[in-house]
N, C-alpha and C positions, 0 to 999 in steps of 0.2 A: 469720605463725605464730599457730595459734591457741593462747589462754591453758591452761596447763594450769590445772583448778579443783580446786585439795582438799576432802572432805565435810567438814563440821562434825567428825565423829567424828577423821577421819584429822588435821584441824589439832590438834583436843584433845592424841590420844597424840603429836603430833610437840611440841608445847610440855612435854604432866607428863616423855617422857622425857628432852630436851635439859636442862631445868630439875633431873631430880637426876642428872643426869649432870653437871651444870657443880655441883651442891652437892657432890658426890664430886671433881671432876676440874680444875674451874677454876682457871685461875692468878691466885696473890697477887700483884700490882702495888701499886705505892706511890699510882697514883692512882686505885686501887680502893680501898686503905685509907682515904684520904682526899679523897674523890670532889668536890672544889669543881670549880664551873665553871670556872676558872681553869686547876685541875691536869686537866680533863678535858680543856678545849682544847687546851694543853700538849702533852698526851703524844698526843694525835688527829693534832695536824700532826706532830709527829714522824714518826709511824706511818706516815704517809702514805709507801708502795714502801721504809718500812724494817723492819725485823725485829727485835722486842722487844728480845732480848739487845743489836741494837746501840743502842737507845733508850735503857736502861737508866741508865747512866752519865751520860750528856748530862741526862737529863731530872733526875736530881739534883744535878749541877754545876748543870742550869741554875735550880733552886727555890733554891737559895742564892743566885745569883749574882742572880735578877729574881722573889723571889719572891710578888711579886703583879702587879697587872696596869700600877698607877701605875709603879711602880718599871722597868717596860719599856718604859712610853711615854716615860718620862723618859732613857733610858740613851739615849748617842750608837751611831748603827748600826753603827758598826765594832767596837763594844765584843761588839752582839749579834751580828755576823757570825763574830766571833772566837769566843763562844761555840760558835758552831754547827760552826766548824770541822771539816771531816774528816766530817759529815755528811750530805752532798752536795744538792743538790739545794735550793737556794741561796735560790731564790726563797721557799718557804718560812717563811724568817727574815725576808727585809725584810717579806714580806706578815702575817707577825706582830706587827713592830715598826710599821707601819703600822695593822693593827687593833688593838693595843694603843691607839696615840692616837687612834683614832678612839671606842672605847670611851670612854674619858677624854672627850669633847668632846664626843660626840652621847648617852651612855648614864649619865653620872657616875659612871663608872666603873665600873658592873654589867654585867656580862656578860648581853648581851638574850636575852628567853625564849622571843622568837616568831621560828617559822622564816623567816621571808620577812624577819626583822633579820638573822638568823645569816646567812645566805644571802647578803646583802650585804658581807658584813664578805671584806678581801681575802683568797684564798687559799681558801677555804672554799666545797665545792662540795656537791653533793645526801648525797652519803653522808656525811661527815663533820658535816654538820649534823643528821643524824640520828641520828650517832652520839653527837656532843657533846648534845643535846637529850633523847635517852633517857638517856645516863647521869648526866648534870647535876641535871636535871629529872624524871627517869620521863615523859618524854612520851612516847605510841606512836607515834613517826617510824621508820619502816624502814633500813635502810644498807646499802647496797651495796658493800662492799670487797673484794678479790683475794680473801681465805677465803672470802668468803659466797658469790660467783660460784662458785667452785668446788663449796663445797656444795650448791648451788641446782643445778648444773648435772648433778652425779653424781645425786642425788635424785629428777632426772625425765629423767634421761640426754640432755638438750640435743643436739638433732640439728645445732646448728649453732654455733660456736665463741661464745662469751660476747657479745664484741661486736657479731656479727649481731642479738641478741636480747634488748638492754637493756631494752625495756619488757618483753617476757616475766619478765624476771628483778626487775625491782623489783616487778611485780605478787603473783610468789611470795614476794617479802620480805614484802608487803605483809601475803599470807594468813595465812603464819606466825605473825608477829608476833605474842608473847601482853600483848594489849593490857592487861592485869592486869599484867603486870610485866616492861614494856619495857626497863627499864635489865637486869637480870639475863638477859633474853632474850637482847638482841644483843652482851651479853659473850659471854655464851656460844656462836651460832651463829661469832662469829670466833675463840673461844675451839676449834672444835670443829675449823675449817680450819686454824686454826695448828697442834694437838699431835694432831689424828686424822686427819682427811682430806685429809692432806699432796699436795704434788704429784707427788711418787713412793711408794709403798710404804703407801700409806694401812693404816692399823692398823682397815680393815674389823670384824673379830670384836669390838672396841672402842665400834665407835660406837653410838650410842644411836638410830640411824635407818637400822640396816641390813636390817630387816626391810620400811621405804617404801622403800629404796634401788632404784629401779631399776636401773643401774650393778650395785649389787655385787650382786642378784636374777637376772642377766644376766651374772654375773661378768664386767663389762665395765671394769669401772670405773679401770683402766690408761688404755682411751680416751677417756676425759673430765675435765675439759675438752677441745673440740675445741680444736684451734689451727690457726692461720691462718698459712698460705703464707708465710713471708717474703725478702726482697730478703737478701743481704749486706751487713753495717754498712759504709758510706765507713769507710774508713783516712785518714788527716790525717799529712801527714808536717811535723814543726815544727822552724824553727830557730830555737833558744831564747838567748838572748846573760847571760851575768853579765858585765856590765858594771863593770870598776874602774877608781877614778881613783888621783891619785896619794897620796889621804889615807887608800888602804886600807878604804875606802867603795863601796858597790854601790850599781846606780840601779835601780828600782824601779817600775811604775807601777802604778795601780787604775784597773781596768776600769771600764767607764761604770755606772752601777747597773741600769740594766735590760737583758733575756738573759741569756745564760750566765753563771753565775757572775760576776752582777752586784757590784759593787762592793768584789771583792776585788782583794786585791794579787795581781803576777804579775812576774818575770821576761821585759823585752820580749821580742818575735821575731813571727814569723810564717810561713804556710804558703809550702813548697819550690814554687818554679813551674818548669814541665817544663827539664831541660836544667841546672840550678841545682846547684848543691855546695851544702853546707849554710854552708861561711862565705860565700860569694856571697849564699847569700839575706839571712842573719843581716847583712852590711852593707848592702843594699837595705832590708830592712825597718825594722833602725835609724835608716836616712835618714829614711825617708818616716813615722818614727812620733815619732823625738825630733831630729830633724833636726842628728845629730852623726855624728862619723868615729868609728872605734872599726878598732882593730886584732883578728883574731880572733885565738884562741890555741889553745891545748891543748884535746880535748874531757874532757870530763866526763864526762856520764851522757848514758845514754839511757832515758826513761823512758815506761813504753806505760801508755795509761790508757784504759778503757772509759766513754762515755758512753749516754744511753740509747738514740740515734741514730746515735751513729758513735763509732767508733775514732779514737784518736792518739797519736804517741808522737813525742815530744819529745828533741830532739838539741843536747844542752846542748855550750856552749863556752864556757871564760873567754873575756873580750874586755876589751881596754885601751883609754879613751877619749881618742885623740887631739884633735879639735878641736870646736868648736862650743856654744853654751851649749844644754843639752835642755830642749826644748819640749815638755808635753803635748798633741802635735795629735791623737791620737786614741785618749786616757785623760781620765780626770777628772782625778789630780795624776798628779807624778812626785815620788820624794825619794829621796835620797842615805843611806845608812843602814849601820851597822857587822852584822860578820857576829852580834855578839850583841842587835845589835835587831830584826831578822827575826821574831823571838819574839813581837814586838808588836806583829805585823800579819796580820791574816787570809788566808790564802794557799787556795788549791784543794788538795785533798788530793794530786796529782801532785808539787806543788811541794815538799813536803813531804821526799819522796826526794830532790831537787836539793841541797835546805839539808842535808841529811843528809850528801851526797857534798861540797859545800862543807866541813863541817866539819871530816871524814874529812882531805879535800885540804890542809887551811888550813898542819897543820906540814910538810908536804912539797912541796910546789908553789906557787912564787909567780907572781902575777897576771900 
């Protein structure tokens, strides 16, 4: 595909209009008010497939809880997992708590100014470094994130779904880009995808570049972004065990730290194989994962939870632990814990509903 080029003139008016349209329309965040590189990394991973209002919250529990960068290298990971809880998207966290100490060991503690530092640092990919970099620093680095694909894509009508056309699209970032005042810039063009050029129902008469808009010039602009063909999400069907013994204690394990929802706790079980009842599996899987007997019992919940690649939904059952001492064969620990310490371990937001219907259960149904 060849590069679409903007004249000189047509860059000029797409930056004076975007720029007092973000001085009219842009949103107050807390680490726009208080722009340190620290709060700008911060809220950037956050951001990363999440959406402001649910950032919101987190990102100021989280400035209390680690609020500079020593103080997160130094906290123990489950403390920041726990943090992050209900956030989703996991890796995120350790690959902060990870650049956190690495910052601390290779930068003394300064958060580094040159992209090919940022760029190294875990978790942190081409647009996010241009984001933290422009708004940190004012450097003219470009960014590519879901609003600005979108804008970039409606703008010169993208003939071909976003992902076909990455380099096309960081080039137009590139053009854009008002090198005079990069930080205010690419607030603003994400600023512009988030509250105007939404993914449905874009507020067109609004924006400040619908006069270049191809898309809305073509009143087309319903079909673009293109999108891309997809398969149906796997479905996972889970049989999930709470486990009691006779001290009124549940067993527990955390996942290995790296993959899916690395290093949180979880409720054993494992996936239904063809032909299986769900206490069938939930006794096979128990074996083969803590190498103990367990009686199944009453079910509980069943809880469905979408991930970004597949479906699953989780077919909980008390279960009483007849024989065997539990071995972590394929977790990192296991512990025995009361239904009011749950509280104190980081769980996957699914699990969340389980503890919830435990609760519910605790005065009416015994183990």
């Amino acid at each position: 595909m060849t590069s679409k080029q903007f004249s000189q003139a047509q860059r000029q008016r797409l930056r004076r209009s975007l720029l007092e349209w973000y001085g009219q329309q842009g949103r107050s965040l807390p680490w726009r008010e208080e722009p340190t590189p620290y709060r700008i990394w911060i809220s950037e991973v956050m951001l990363q497939q999440t959406q402001v209002k649910t950032v919101l919250p987190y990102f100021e529990r989280w400035m209390q809880q680690f609020p500079d960068v020593q103080c997160l290298a130094q906290a123990d990971l489950q403390t920041v997992l726990k943090a992050w809880e209900g956030l989703g998207y996991y890796a995120r966290a350790r690959n902060l708590h990870r650049s956190a100490q690495e910052i601390c060991d290779r930068h003394h503690g300064k958060f580094p100014q040159t992209y090919d530092e940022v760029l190294a640092l875990p978790g942190i990919g081409r647009s996010t470094a241009g984001a933290i970099l422009s708004a940190a620093f004012g450097q003219a680095e470009p960014l590519l994130d879901g609003n600005v694909k979108r804008v970039l894509a409606r703008l010169v009508a993208l003939p071909v779904p976003p992902s076909k056309a990455l380099a096309h699209l960081w080039d137009l970032s590139s053009q854009v880009l008002d090198p005079q005042n990069p930080r205010d810039f690419n607030q603003a063009i994400m600023d512009l995808g988030a509250t105007c050029c939404t993914p449905k129902n874009p507020a067109c008469l609004l924006c400040p570049w619908r006069d270049d808009c191809q898309a809305y010039q073509t009143h087309t602009q319903s079909d673009f972004p293109m999108t891309e063909s997809r398969s149906p999400l796997p479905h996972k069907q889970i049989g999930v065990a709470v486990i009691w013994n006779d001290h009124q204690q549940i067993l527990i394990d955390r996942r290995p730290e790296e993959g899916l929802l690395g290093g949180l706790w979880e409720f054993p079980g494992g996936k239904l194989e063809a032909g299986e009842s769900y206490p069938d599996c939930i006794r096979r899987e128990i074996q083969e994962e803590l190498a103990i007997e367990v009686e199944v019992g009453e079910h509980l919940i069943t809880v469905s939870h979408a991930y970004s690649h597949f479906k699953v939904s989780l077919h909980v059952y008390h279960c009483r632990h007849l024989s065997g001492e539990p071995q972590a064969l394929e977790s990192q620990e296991i512990r025995w814990v009361t239904l009011e310490e749950l509280d104190e371990f980081p769980f996957p937001k699914a699990n969340s509903k389980i503890i919830a219907a435990l609760r519910e259960a605790q005065g009416t149904k015994s183990p």
